[in-house]
Structure formats: C-alpha cells, structure tokens
C-alpha positions in Angstrom: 69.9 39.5 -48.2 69.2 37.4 -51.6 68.7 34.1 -49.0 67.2 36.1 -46.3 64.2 37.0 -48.7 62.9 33.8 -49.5 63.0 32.4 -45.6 60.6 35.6 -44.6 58.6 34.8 -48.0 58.5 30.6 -47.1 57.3 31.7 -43.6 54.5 33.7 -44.7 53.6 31.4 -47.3 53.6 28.5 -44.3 51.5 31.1 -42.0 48.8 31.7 -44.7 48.9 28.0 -45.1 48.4 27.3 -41.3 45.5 30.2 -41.2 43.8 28.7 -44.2 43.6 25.3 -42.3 42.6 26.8 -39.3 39.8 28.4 -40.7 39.1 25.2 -42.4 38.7 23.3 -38.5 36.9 26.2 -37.1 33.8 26.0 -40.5 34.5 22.2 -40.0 33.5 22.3 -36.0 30.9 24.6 -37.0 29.3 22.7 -38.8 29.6 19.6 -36.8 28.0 21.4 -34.1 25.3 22.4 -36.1 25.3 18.6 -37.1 25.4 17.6 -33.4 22.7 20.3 -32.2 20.3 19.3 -34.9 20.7 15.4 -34.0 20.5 16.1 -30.5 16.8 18.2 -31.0 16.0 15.5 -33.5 16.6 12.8 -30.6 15.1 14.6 -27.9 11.7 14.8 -29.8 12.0 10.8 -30.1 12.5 10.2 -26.5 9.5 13.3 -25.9 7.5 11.0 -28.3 7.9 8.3 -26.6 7.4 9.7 -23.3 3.9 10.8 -24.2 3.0 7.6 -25.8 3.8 5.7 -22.9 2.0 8.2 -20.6 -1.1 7.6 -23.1 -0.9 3.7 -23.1 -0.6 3.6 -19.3 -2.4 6.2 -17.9 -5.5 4.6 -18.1 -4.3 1.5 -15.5 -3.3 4.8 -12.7 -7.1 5.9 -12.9 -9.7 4.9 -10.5 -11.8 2.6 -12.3 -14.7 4.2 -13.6 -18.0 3.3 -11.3 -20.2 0.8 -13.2 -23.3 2.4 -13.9 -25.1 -0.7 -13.2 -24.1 -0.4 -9.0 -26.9 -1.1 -6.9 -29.0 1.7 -5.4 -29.6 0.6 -1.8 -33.2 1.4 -0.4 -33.9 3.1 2.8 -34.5 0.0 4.7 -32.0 -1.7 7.2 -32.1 -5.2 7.7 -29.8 -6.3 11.4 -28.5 -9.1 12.6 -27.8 -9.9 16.2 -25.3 -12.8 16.5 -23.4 -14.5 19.1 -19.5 -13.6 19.7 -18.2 -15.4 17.1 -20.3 -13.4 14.5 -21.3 -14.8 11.0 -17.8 -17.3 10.7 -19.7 -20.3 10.9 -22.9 -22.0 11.6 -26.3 -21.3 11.4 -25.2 -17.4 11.9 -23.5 -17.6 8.3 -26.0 -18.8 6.8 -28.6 -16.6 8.0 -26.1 -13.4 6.5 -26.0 -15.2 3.2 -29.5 -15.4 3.1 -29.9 -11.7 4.2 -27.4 -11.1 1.5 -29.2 -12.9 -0.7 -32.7 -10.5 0.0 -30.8 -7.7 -0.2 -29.8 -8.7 -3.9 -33.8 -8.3 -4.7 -34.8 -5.6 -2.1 -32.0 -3.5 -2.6 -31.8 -3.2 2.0 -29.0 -2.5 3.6 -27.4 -5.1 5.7 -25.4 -5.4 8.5 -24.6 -7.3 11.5 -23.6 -6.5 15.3 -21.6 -9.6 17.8 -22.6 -10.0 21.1 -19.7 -9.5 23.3 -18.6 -10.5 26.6 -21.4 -12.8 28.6 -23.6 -14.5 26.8 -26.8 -14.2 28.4 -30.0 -12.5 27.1 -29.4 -9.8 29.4 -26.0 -8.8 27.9 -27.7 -9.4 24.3 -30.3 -6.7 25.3 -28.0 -3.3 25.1 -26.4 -4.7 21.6 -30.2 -5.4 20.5 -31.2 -1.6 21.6 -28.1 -0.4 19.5 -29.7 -2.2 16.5 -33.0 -0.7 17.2 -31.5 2.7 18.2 -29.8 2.5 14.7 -33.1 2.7 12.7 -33.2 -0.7 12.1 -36.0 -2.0 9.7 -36.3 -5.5 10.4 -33.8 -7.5 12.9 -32.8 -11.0 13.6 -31.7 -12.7 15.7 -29.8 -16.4 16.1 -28.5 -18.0 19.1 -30.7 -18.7 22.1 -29.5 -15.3 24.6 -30.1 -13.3 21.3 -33.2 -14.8 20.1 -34.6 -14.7 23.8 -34.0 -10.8 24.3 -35.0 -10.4 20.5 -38.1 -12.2 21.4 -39.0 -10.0 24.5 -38.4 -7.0 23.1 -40.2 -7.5 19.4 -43.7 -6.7 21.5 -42.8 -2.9 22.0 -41.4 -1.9 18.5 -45.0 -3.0 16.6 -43.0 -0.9 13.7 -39.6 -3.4 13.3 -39.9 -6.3 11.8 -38.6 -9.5 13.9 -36.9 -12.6 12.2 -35.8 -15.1 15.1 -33.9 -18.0 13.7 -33.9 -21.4 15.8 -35.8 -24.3 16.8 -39.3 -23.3 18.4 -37.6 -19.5 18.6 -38.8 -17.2 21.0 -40.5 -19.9 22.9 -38.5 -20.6 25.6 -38.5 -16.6 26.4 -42.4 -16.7 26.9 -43.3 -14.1 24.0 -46.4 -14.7 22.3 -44.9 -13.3 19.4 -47.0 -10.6 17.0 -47.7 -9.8 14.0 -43.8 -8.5 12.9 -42.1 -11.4 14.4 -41.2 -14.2 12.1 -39.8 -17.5 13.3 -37.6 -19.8 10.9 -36.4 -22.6 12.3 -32.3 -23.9 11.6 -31.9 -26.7 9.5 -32.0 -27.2 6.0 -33.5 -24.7 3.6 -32.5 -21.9 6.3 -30.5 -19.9 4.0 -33.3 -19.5 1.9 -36.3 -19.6 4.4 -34.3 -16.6 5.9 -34.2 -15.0 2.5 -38.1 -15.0 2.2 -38.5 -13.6 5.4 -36.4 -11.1 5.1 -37.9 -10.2 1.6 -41.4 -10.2 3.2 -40.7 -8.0 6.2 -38.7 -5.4 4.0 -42.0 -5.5 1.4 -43.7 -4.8 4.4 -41.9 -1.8 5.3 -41.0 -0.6 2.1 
C-alpha cells in the first residue's frame, strides 16, 4: 500500500499538470483567434479602402463625357448637296462640302449630302433631287453636269429653295434662265470659299 500511494498521488499530480496546460493552449488559441479575427477585420477595411479609392479615381474615365456647353445649336435651315456616285471623296464635290461645312460653322445650317446612284443622266438625278426637296431642304446644290442640269430645270418651280449650281457656265447647257434663288459658282480656284458665301447668302435669305 505504502508504494501504491504515491503512484495514484504522482498520477494526479501529472493529470492536474496536463489540465493546467491544457487550459493554458485553449486561453492561448483564444486569444490568437481573437488576434487573428481582429487582424483579419483590420485588413479587410484596407483592401475596402482601397477598393473605394480606386472606384473614386477611376470612375470618372467610365462616365460619358460631360456635353460641352459650348456645342453648336443648329438652326432650322437645311443646306443639300446633290453629288455624283462617288459622293464628296474627291474633286470639286469635296470641296463644295467643305465649303458648306464651312457656312454652316457661321449659320449654324444643317448639312448634308445625297449620291446619285446608278445612271448618270439628269433624268436619274431628278428623283434623288425631289428627295432633297421632299426633305425640306433650304437651299440645294448641285455639282456635276446630270445633277447641275436637273438642279437647273427644276430651281424655276421651288421660287422658296435656294439653288447653288457649281460648274463652269452651270445650268446653261440645261436651257434654264435661272431666277432669283439660283446661284451659279463656277469650279476652280476659290470654289471652296465662293461656295461658302453662297451658301451663307442663301441661308441669310431664308433665315
């Protein structure tokens, strides 16, 4: 019994021992993960933070830009231009549209421009000419001969529209007398801005 004792006495001793550091680990852990929660919160605000600061720097280049203020206020005048099929690309046809842009820039008119498909003859210019005019068109022009020529003949029953025919002697070889809103400008140098003046004029005198 005498060594019996102290082996039930050293095992209890070793037991309290073993509880005592147990319950040392578990507070330890404890407070590690009260370490490790607090860190974690601490770096998810950082990474929030920095998520909203770069929402805030580059939010502004994912908005539409802001209109400018200063944008021009088109008028209710329409200046057309009646071209051949290859448009305003090249020759005299491109720079009649820059000086009709160029008008437009002081007048504040609208501009715009319509091909002539298919044939061309003055004939098959005609129905592309009464879309222009059935379009409300202010003041028209015309370049190229079939254009010019149906331009020309037609000008006499719209006393309201204002006719700018661009070529040498234009409208002449189609027989038209020509009136008082036909304008003739002839190709050459100076057309872009002898096209510009007329265009100016015959929106003034609409306006």
């Amino acid at each position: 019994m005498s060594q019996t004792r102290p082996a039930k006495a050293e095992r209890t001793s070793g037991g309290e021992r073993f509880a005592a550091v147990g319950r040392a680990a578990v507070t330890w852990l404890r407070s590690l993960r009260g370490r490790t929660i607090v860190l974690a919160a601490g770096a998810a605000v950082v990474v929030a933070a920095v998520a909203v600061a770069g929402v805030l720097l580059f939010r502004h280049d994912d908005r539409p830009p802001i209109p400018d203020t200063r944008a021009r206020h088109y008028t209710e005048v329409d200046a057309c231009l009646l071209t051949d099929k290859k448009g305003i690309t090249a020759g005299a046809a491109a720079e009649v549209w820059q000086g009709m842009q160029d008008a437009s820039l002081k007048t504040h008119a609208r501009v715009s421009y319509a091909p002539v498909t298919g044939e061309q003859s003055a004939a098959n210019a005609r129905p592309f000419l009464n879309g222009l005019l059935q379009r409300s068109c202010d003041v028209v022009l015309a370049v190229g001969w079939p254009e010019v020529t149906a331009a020309a003949q037609t000008a006499p029953q719209y006393g309201k529209v204002g006719f700018v025919l661009v070529g040498t002697g234009s409208g002449d070889k189609a027989g038209a007398k020509g009136g008082a809103n036909v304008t003739r400008v002839d190709t050459g140098d100076g057309l872009r801005a002898d096209v510009a003046g007329a265009v100016e004029r015959a929106v003034d005198g609409r306006a």
